[in-house]
N, C-alpha and C positions, 0 to 999 in steps of 0.2 A: 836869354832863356834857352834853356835843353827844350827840347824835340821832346825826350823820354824821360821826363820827369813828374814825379806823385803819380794822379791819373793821366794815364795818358792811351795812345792808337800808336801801335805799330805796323806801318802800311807793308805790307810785301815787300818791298823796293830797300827796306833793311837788311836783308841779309839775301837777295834774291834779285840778281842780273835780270832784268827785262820786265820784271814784274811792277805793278802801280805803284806810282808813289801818294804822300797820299791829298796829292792837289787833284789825283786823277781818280780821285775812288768813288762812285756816283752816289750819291743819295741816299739811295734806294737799298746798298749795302751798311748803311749809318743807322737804320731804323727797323727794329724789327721783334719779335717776341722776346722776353726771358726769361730765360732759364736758368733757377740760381739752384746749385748745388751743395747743399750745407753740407760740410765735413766738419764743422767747428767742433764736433767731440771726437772725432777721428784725429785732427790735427792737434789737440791740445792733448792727447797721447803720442801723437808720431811727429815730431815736429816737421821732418821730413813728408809727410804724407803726400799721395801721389790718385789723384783721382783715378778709378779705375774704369774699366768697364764694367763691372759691378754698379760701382755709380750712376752712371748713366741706364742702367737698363732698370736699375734701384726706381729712379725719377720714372721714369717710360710708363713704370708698371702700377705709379701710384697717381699718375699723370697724364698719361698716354705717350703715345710717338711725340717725339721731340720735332716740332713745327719749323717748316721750311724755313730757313731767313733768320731762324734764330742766335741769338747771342746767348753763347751756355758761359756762364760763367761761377767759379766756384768761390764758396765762403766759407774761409776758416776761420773768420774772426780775426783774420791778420789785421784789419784798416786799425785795432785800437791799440797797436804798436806806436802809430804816428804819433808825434813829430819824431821820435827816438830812434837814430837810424843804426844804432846798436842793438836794437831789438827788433826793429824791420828788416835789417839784414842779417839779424839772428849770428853775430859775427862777435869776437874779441880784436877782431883784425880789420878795423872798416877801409883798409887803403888794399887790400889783399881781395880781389872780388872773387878768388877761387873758396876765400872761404866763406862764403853766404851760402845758409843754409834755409830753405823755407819750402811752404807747401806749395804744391803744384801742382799741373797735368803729369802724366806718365807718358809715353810715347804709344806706348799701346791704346791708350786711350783716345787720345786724339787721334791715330791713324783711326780709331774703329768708326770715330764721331765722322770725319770726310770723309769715312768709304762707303759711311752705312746711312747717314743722316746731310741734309741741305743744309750748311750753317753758314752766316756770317762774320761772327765770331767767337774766337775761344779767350776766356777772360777768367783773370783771377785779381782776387782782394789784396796780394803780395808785388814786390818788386820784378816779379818776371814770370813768364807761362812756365820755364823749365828749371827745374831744381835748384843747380846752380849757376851762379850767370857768368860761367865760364870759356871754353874757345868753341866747344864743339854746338850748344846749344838744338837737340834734334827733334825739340814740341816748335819750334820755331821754325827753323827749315820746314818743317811737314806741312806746317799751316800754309805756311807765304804759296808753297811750290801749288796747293788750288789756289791763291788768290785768297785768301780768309786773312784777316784783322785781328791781333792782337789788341785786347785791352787788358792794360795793369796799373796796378794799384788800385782798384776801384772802390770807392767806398761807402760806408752807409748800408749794404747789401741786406743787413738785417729789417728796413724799412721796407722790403721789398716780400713781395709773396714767392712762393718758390714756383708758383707759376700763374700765367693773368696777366701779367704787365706787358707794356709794350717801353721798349729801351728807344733812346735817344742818344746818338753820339755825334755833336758837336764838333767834330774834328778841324781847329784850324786848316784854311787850304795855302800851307807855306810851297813853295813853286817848289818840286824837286824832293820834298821832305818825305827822310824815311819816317817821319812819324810827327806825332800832333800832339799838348798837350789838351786834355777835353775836362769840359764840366759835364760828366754823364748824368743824364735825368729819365724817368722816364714815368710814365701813367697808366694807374689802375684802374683798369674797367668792370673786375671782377673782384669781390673781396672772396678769397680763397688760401688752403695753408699750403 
């Protein structure tokens, strides 16, 4: 079994010398508000779409401040791709990983999310936080380098309110692992839109 496959955690220690891997990652960063990010009419125009900081301050303002410890994760309605990995990778080419094309963070955005906001993690409904899951990868480096969790592929997202719940992440503790497959859950204390 892959580390990074379907749903899964990508601990720091992926692509980041010295950083947790994720048998070292406590608890207490496994658990904690979410915040889900609908872009599904955005992304079903741009297939590339790229959460912005517009987004995030979009949420803030109809939400409030985005809550310490939180897991922000975006939904474009990618999970109803699955099993189809010619449409999850949005590719004619699936042996070619430069050409995967799909929604995601922007780097501007996630820099503003760990410079401005306490998070946990940043997470998307697609195969990976950045664009293409190519060499340079830089929503991934920026996360790892505070210590912050990659979750991808997550699904279901439309079960979930866009804020109110509190996320659960399961992460196998594989000894050394840059990452975990997870069954993400989480509970609603608040029914809210």
């Amino acid at each position: 079994m892959s580390e990074h496959t379907l749903t899964h955690v990508d601990a720091p220690a992926h692509m980041s010398m010295g950083k947790e891997h994720i048998n070292e990652i406590p608890l207490e960063k496994l658990i904690g508000p979410a915040v889900i990010l609908d872009v599904k009419r955005k992304a079903a125009r741009v297939q590339e779409y790229g959460i912005s900081i517009t987004d995030l301050l979009d949420w803030e303002r109809r939400f409030g401040r985005i809550p310490d410890g939180a897991a922000v994760i975006m939904n474009s309605g990618w999970d109803q791709r699955y099993p189809y990995p010619y449409a999850v990778f949005n590719t004619r080419n699936i042996s070619n990983i430069n050409t995967y094309r799909v929604p995601s963070w922007t780097f501007e955005a996630a820099d503003w999310l760990l410079t401005n906001r306490r998070v946990i993690a940043i997470g998307v409904d697609t195969p990976s936080v950045d664009f293409s899951t190519g060499e340079t990868l830089p929503v991934h480096r920026r996360i790892f380098s505070d210590s912050v969790i990659a979750l991808e592929g997550v699904a279901n997202l439309d079960s979930l309110p866009l804020a109110g719940a509190t996320i659960y992440i399961p992460a196998l503790k594989l000894y050394q692992g840059s990452g975990s497959p997870t069954r993400i859950f989480s509970k609603v204390s608040i029914l809210s839109t």
